[in-house]
LODORO-379795 format. One record per residue (C-alpha): residue in one letter; x, y, z. Coordinates in steps of 0.001 Angstrom, whole numbers. Last residue first. Layout:
<sites>
a/X/Y/Z
...
</sites>
This chain:
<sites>
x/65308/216291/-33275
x/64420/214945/-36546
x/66414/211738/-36611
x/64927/210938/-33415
x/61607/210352/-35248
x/63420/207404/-37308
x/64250/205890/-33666
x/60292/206480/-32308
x/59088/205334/-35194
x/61355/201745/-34362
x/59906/202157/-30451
x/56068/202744/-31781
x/56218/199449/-33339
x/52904/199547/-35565
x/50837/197080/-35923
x/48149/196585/-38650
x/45369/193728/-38845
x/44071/193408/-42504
x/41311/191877/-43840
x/38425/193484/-41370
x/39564/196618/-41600
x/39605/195886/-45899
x/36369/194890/-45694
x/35010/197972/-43575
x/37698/200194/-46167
x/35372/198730/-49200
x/31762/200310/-47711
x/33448/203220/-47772
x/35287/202949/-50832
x/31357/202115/-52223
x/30006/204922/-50178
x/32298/207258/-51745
x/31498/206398/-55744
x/27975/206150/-54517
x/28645/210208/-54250
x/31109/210735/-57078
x/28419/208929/-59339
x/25804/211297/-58151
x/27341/213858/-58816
x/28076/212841/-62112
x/24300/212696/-62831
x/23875/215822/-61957
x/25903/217421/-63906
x/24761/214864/-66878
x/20970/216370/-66026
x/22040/220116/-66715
x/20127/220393/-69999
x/17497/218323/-69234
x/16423/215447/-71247
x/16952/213214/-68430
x/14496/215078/-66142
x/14682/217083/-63622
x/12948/217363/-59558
x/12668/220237/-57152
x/11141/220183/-53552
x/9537/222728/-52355
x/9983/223430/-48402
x/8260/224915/-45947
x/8596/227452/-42574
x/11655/226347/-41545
x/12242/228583/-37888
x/15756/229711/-37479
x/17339/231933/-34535
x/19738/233802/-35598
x/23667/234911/-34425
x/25851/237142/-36595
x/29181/238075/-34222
x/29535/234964/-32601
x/33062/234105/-33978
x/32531/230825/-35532
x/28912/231912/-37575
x/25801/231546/-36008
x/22940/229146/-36514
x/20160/228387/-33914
x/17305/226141/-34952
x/13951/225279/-35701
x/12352/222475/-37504
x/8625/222335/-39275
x/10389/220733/-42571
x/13745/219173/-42057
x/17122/221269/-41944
x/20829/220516/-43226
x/19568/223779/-45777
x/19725/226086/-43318
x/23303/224777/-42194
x/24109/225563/-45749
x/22370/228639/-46073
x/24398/230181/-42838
x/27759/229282/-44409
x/26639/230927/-47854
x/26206/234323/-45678
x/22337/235248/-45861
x/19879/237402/-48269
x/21810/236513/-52002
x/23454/233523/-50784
x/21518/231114/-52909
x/23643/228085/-53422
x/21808/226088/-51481
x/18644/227109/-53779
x/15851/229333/-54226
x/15571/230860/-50545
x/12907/232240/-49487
x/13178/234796/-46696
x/10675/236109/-43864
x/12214/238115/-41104
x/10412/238368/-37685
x/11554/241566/-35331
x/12525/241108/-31742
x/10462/242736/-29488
x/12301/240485/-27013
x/8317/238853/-25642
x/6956/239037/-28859
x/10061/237276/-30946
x/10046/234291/-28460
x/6464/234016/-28580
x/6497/233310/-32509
x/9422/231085/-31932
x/7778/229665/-28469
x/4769/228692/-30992
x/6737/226960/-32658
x/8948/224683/-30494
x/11459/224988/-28023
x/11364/222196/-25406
x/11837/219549/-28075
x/15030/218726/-26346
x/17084/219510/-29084
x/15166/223074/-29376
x/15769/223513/-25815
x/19398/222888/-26211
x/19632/225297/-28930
x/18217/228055/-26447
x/20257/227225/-23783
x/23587/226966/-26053
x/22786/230690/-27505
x/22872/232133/-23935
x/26096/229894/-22528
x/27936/231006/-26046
x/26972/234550/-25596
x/27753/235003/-22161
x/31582/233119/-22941
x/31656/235467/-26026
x/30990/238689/-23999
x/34100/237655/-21210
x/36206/237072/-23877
x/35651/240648/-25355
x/35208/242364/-22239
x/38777/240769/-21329
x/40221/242068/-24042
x/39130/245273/-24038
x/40164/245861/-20642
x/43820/244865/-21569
x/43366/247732/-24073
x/42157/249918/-21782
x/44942/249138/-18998
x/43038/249002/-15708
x/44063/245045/-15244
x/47723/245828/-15262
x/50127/244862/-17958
x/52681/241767/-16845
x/56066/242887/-18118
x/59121/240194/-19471
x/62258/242256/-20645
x/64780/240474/-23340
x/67846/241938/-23769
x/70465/242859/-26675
x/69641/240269/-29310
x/71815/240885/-32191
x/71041/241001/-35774
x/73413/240836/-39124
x/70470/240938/-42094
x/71568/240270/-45579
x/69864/241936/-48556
x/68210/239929/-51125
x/64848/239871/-50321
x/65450/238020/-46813
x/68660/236678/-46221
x/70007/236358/-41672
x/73266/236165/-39922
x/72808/235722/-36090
x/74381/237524/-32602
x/72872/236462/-29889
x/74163/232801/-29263
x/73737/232172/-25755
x/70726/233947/-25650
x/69261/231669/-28188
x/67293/233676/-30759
x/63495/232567/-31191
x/61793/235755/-30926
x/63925/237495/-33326
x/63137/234857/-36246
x/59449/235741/-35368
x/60396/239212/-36403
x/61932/238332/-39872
x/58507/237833/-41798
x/58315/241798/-40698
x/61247/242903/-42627
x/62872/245622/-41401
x/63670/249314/-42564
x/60099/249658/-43842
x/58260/249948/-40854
x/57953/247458/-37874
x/53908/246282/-38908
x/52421/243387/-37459
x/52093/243639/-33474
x/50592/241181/-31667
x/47813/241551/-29293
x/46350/238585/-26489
x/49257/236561/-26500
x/52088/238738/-26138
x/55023/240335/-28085
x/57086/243562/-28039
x/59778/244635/-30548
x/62239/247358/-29920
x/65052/248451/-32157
x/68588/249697/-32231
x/70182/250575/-35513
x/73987/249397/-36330
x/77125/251927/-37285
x/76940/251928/-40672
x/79340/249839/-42436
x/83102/250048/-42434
x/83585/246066/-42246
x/85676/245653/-39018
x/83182/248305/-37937
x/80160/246747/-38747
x/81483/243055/-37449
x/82199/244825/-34432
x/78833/246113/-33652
x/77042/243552/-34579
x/78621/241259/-32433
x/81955/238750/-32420
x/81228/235097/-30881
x/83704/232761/-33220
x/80617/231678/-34424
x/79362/235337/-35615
x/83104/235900/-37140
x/82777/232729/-38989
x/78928/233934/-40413
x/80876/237322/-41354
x/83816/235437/-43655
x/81305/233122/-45595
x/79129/236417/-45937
x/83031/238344/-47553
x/83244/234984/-50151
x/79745/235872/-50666
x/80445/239048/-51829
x/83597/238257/-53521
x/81820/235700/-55683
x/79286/238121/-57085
x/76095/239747/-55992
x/76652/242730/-58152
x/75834/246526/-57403
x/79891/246654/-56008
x/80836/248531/-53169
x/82273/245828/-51577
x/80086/245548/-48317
x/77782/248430/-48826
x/76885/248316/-52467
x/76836/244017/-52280
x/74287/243677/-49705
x/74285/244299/-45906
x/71931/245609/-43409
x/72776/245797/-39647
x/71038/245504/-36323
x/70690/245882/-32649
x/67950/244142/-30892
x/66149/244933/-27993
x/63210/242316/-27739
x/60094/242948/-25241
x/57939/239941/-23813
x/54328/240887/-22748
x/52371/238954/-20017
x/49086/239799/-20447
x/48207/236008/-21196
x/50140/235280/-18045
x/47395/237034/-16007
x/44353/234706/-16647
x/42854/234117/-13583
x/43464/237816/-12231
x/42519/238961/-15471
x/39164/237162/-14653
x/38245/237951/-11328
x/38745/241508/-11711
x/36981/241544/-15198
x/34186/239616/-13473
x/34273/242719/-10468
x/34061/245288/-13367
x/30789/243923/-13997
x/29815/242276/-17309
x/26337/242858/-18503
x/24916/240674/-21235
x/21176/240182/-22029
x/20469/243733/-23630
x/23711/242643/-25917
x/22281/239329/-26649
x/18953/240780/-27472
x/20168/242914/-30137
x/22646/240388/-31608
x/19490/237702/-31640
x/18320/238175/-35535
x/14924/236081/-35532
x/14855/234729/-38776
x/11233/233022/-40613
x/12190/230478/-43529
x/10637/229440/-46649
x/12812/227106/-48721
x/13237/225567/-52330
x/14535/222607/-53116
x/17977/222884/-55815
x/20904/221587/-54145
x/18893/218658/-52221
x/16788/218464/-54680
x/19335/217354/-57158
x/20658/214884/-55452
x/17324/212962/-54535
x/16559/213517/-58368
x/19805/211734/-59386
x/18910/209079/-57196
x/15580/208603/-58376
x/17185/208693/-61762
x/19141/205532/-61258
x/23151/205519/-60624
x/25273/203992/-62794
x/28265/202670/-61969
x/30542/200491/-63809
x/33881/200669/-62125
x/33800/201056/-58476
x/35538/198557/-57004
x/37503/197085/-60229
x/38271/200606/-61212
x/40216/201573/-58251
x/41900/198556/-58943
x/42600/199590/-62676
x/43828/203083/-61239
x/46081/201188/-58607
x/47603/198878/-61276
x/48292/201775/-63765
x/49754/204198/-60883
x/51821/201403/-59378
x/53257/200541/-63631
x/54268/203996/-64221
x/55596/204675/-60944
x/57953/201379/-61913
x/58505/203054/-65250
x/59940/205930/-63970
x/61764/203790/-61621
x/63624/201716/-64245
x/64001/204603/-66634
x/65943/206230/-64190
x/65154/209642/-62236
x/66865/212605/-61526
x/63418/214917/-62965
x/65655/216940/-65595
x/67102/213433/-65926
x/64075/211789/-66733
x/62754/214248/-69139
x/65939/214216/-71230
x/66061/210602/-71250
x/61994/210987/-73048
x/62979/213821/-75085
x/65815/211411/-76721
x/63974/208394/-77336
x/61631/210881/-79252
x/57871/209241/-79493
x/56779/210817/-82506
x/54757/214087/-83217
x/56936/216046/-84313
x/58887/215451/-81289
x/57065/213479/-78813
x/58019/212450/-74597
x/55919/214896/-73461
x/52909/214122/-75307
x/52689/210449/-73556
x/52044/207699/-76282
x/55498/206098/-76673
x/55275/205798/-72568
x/52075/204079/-72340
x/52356/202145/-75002
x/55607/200784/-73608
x/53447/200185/-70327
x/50927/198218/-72133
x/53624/195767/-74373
x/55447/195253/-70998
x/51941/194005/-69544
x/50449/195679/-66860
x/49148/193408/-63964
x/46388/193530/-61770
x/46490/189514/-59356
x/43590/190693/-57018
x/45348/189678/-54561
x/48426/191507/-55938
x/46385/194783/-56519
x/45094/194438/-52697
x/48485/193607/-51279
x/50028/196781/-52912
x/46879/199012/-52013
x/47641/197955/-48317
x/50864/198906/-48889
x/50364/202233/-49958
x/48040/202993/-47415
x/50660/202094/-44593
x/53261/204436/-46744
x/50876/207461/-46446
x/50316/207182/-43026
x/53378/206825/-42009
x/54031/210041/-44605
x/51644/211895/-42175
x/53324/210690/-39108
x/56593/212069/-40939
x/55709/214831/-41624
x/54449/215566/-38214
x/57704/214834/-36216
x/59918/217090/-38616
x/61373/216675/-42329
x/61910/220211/-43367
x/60442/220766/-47062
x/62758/222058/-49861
x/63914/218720/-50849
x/60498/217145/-51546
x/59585/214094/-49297
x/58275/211090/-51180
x/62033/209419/-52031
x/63021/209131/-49432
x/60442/209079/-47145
x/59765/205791/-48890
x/63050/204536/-48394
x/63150/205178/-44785
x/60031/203202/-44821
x/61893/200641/-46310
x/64274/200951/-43634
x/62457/200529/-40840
x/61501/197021/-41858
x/58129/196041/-42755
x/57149/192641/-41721
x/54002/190717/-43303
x/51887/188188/-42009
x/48836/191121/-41440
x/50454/193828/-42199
x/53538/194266/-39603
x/55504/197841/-38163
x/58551/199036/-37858
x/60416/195859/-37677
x/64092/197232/-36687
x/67106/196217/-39771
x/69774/197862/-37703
x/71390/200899/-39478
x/71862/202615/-42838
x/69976/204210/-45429
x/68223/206568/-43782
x/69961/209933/-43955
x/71033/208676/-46904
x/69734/212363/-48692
x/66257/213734/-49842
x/66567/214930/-53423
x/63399/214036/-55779
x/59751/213567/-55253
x/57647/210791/-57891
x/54381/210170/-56290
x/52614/212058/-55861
x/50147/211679/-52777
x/46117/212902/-53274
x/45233/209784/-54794
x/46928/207252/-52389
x/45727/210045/-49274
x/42058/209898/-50481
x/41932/206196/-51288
x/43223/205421/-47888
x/41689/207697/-45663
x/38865/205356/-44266
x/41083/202546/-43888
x/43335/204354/-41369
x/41050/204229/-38627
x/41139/201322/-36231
x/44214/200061/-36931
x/46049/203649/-36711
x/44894/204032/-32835
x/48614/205326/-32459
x/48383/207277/-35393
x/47503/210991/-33295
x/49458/210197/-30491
x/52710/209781/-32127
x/52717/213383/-32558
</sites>
């Protein structure tokens, strides 16, 4: 994990208005788990030090209490908090401030917080301890949000883009397009031919992906009818749960949990797992979402206590067989057709696209191309990028990424609709202010200089602000997951 921010320095500035606007900021519930030990460096901002635990802090109070802190989390919430604090120093340079007048206007003014119409004193406390927060860091949000919206607007406040660039967004949607298809499924499939020798050669390359791992299990539902014949998930029930998950730890099995119990006596069941085919459906009698669960029991602790639509699950692992299928097995045959056909079809497309990069392929070896495979022209016009009346929206798009005169190959990711692409002409389009849809537009093109203006501002910011991270005090908050 730490692999993927260990360049952070070099490209964290182009995510940081994306990940300031896209993270809430007011989560509830995680524990102390950080609130104690040695005061480590975790990483500096230019002059300033940032102790481990004020990034404790701010996973904190940014992780919600039904999500599992792990590894990646907390990389992304690294992230997060190095944004954050780059905003910070930028809205102090900058010297933003909101007033106490502003931020009680703020807060008198927000609908939730009225009753009849009037700021309520009391809907407001009641709001912040439905949330288990304080006034003092309610309003504190209150005041970051302010200061980092007026920043925002500081940079990028005030645009106004010309009509030329309205128009060059507008034709790019709404051009029009002539373009001649060559469908190439029928001559990739007169082009492949896959010997029984490369399926040989290739299971016998490959033969741990065939390798299938079988679960015996034995298992027993419980809920209230069957434990104390009751219809009601009451305090006795759970009281009797509390007494099954002890008997599991103190190592007793299905089997005698059932019968110190007087349940049914437990079902056996088979589940099989490999790489290359996975089985979905176990029938009614067991949840599927619970499989995976089955997969991951520790033989040295078989027996486990599992809640899924409110019925209790007692299941033991039995034994675990490992079986390698042979080569001649039809479905393993399958397989290996199918891999084998995608690796022809990926070498046969990426010739042709390379000699249309190289200028190799041009158009007269479309029209040639077509004569020589008996492979039938289609002519389609397209009215806009949004036109996905004749061809997937995908293939339009990458259509559309095309200049005038060019050719290319387009397919979709799993090689099962492959074309070649000659662009025949284009129209372009153009509107005018009085139009009806010109404010769409217009916006549009807003958002877009919008972008290249944070763009443009994360280059200064790079430059302003050297990062380091000490991979050694992540490392020690990391830990905390394992």
């Amino acid at each position: 994990m730490l692999s993927s921010i260990r360049n952070f320095s070099k490209s964290i500035y182009a995510k940081i208005f994306l990940i300031i606007i896209a993270i809430p900021f007011v989560f509830w519930g995680m524990g102390p788990v950080f609130n104690s030990g040695t005061k480590n460096v975790i990483l500096e901002i230019g002059n300033d030090k940032i102790t481990i635990q004020e990034f404790g802090a701010f996973i904190n109070t940014h992780t919600p209490t039904d999500v599992q802190l792990n590894k990646d989390l907390i990389d992304r919430l690294l992230t997060a908090f190095i944004a954050e604090k780059v905003i910070e120093k930028e809205i102090e340079y900058f010297d933003i401030r909101l007033p106490n007048v502003s931020l009680k206007k703020i807060i008198i003014n927000t609908n939730e917080f009225k009753k009849e119409n009037k700021f309520s004193r009391t809907e407001y406390e009641k709001y912040l301890i439905k949330n288990n927060s304080s006034a003092v860091a309610y309003e504190s949000n209150i005041a970051k949000n302010y200061k980092k919206k007026q920043l925002f607007g500081l940079i990028s406040g005030g645009i106004t883009p010309s009509l030329s660039m309205v128009n060059l967004n507008y034709n790019e949607i709404n051009q029009k397009r002539s373009v001649d298809l060559i469908k190439l499924n029928n001559f990739l499939n007169t082009k492949i031919k896959i010997s029984d020798e490369e399926i040989k050669k290739y299971y016998e390359f490959n033969k741990q992906k065939y390798k299938i791992i079988k679960k015996t299990i034995k298992f027993n539902k419980i809920n209230p009818k069957n434990l104390i014949g009751s219809d009601g998930f009451d305090s006795l029930f759970f009281e009797k749960i509390d007494e099954i998950e002890d008997l599991i730890v103190d190592g007793e099995n299905v089997a005698d949990i059932s019968k110190r119990y007087n349940l049914s006596n437990p079902e056996e069941k088979f589940f099989f797992q490999s790489n290359f085919q996975k089985k979905t459906n176990y029938g009614e009698d067991f949840p599927n979402e619970l499989v995976d669960r089955i997969f991951k029991i520790d033989e040295s602790q078989p027996t486990i206590l599992e809640e899924r639509n409110d019925e209790y699950f007692i299941i033991e692992l039995i034994k675990t067989d490992e079986n390698i299928n042979l080569s001649n097995d039809p479905i393993i045959k399958e397989d290996i057709l199918s891999v084998l056909k995608k690796q022809n079809k990926i070498k046969i497309l990426s010739d042709i696209a390379t000699k249309v990069n190289n200028k190799t392929f041009l158009k007269k070896d479309f029209y040639d191309f077509s004569k020589k495979e008996n492979s039938e022209i289609n002519s389609l016009t397209f009215g806009s990028l949004n036109d996905d009346k004749k061809l997937n929206q995908d293939f339009v798009t990458q259509i559309y990424k095309l200049p005038e005169s060019s050719i290319m190959v387009i397919t979709n990711q799993n090689l099962t609709e492959n074309y070649l692409v000659y662009i025949k002409s284009i129209k372009n389009s153009y509107i005018k202010k009085d139009d009806e849809n010109y404010d769409k537009y217009l916006n549009l093109s807003k958002v877009k200089l919008t972008s290249s203006i944070y763009n443009t501002y994360d280059l200064y910011l790079k430059s302003k602000y050297n990062i380091d991270i000490n991979y050694k005090a992540l490392k020690s908050i990391n830990n905390y997951t394992e």
